[in-house]
N, C-alpha and C positions, 0 to 999 in steps of 0.2 A: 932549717933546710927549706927548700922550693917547696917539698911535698908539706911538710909542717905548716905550713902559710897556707897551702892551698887547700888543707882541709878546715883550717881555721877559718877561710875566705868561705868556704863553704856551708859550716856547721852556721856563723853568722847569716849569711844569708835564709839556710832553713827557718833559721829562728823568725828571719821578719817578714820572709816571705810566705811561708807557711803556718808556722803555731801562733806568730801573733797576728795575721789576719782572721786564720781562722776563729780565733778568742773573741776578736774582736766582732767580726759577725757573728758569734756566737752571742754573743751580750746584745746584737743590735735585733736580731731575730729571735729571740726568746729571754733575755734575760729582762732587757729594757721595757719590753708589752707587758710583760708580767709586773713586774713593780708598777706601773704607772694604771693598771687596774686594779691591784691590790692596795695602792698606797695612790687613789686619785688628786689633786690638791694642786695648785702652785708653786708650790717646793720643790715637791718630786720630779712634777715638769720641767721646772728652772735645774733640779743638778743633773736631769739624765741628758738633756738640752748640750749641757757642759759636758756631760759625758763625750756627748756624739762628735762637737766639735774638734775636744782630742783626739777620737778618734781620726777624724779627717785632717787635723795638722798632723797628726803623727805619722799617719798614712806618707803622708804627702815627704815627709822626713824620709821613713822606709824608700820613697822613691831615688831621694836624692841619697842615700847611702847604697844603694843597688848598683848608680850612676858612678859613685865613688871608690866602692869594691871593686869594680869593672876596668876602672883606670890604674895601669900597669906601673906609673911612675907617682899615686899616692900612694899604691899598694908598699910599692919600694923605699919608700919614703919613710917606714916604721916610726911613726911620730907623726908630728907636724898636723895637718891639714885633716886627714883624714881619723888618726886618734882624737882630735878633737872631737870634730862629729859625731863619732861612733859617742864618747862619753857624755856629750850633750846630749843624745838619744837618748840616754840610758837612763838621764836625769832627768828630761822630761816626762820618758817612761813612768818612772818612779813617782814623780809629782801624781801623775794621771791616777797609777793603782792606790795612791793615799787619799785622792778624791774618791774614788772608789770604796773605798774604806770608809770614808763617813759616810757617802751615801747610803750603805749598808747598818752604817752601828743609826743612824738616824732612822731608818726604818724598822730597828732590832726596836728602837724606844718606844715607836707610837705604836707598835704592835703591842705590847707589854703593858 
């Protein structure tokens, strides 16, 4: 139904407008300064470096999937174009928080 789409159109959107920007600044404004004084070095520099870049390509995704939610005839399209993207996101996403992960298990090591 219209209405079932349009809350789907919506709850996606919350998600990339809201929790994951906020996560994201979240990580950039406290989580990032933190490791990089607790764990000073080259390494750490080089993956939160990486971190931030993700974030900024991802961002820049979330824009063009705003642009994409917004147009009436990929929304319609239930496939195609816009399911792509959306799962591309999700996959990049995913790449991102697995770098995140070893960021973290490599820091869990030299602390130990």
């Amino acid at each position: 139904s219209p209405q079932y789409l349009e809350k789907q159109i919506a709850d996606i959107k919350l998600l990339l407008n809201q929790k994951l920007v906020d996560h994201f600044a979240f990580e950039e404004q406290h989580i990032f300064p933190a490791l990089l004084v607790a764990n000073p070095g080259e390494s750490t520099s080089r993956l939160v470096s990486a971190l931030q870049e993700d974030h900024k390509s991802l961002l820049v995704e979330v824009r063009r999937l705003n642009e994409m939610l917004s147009d009436q005839k990929l929304v319609s399209d239930r496939g195609g174009e816009l399911r792509k993207a959306i799962l591309d996101f999700f996959e990049n996403l995913q790449d991102h928080a697995s770098q995140e992960d070893e960021l973290f298990r490599v820091l869990a090591d030299t602390a130990t």
